[in-house]
C-alpha positions as semicolon CSV with decimal commas, in nm:
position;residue;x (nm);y (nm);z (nm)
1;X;-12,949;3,403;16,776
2;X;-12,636;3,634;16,770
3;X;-12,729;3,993;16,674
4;X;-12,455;4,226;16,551
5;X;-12,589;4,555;16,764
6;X;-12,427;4,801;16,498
7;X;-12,651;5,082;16,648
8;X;-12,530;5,344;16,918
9;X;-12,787;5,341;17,244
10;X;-13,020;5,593;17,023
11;X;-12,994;5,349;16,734
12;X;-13,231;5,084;16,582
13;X;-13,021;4,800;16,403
14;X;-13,250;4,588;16,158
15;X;-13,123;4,288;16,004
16;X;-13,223;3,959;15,850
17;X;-13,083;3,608;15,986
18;X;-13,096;3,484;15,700
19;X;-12,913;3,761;15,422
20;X;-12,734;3,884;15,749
21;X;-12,858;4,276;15,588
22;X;-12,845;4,535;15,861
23;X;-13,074;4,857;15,797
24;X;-12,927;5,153;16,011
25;X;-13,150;5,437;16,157
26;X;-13,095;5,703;16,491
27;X;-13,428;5,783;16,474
28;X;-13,613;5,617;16,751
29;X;-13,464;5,642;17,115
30;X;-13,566;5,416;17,392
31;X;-13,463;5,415;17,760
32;X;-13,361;5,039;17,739
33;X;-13,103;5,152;17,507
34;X;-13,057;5,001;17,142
35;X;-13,322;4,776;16,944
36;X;-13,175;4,480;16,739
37;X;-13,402;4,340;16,502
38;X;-13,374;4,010;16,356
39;X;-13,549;3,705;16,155
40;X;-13,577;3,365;16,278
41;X;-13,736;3,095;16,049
42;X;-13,859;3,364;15,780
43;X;-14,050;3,492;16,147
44;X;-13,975;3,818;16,245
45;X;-13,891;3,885;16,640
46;X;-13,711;4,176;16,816
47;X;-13,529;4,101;17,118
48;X;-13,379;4,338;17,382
49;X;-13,131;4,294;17,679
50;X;-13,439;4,434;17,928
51;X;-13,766;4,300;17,766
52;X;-13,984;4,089;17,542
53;X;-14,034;4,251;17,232
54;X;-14,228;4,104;16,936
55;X;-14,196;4,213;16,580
56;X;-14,523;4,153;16,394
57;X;-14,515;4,152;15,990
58;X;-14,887;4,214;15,835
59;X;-14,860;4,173;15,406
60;X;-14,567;4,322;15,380
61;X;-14,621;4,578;15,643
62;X;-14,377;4,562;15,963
63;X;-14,537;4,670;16,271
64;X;-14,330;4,734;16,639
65;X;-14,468;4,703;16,934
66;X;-14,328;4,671;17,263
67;X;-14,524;4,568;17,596
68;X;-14,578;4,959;17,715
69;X;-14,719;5,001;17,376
70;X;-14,480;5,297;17,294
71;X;-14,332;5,275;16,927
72;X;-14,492;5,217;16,640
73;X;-14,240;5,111;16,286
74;X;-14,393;5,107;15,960
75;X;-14,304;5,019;15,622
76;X;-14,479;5,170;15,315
77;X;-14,399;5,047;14,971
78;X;-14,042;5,008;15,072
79;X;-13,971;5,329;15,256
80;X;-13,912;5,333;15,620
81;X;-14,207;5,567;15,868
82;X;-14,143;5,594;16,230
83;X;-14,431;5,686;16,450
84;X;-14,503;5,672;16,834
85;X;-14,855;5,520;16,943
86;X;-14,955;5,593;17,296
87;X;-15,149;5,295;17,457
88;X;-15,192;5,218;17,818
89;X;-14,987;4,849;17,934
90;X;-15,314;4,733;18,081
91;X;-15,544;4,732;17,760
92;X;-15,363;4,529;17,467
């Protein structure tokens, strides 16, 4: 359950528990500050200092969404695509 946070406070820090691989990007900004990303028991779950945030993998895909509903992290056929999706907290 330790996570190295690598990241500065504009930084997302992904890495595996298992192969202890940390993936690097200042792309997406948050005002809780910096994301660490990690696997537990071949699950994936993202965990922050000021909220519960769950990482969701669908075939391969890896989807991020946090309880506002605010980011959005894809992966296509290996490369990395950031996006932002704009949902309201009260429909899920």
């Amino acid at each position: 359950m330790y996570a190295f946070d690598l990241g500065s406070m504009y930084g997302l820090c992904m890495e595996t528990y298992v192969s202890g691989l940390c993936i690097e990007t200042y792309v997406l900004e948050t005002i809780y500050g910096d994301l660490c990303l990690g696997t537990m028991y071949g699950d994936l779950c993202l965990e922050t200092m000021y909220g519960d945030l769950c990482l969701e993998t669908m075939y391969g895909d890896i989807c991020l969404g946090t309880m506002n509903g605010d980011l959005c992290l894809e992966t296509m056929y290996g490369d990395l695509c950031l996006g932002t999706l704009r949902n309201d907290s009260e429909s899920v």
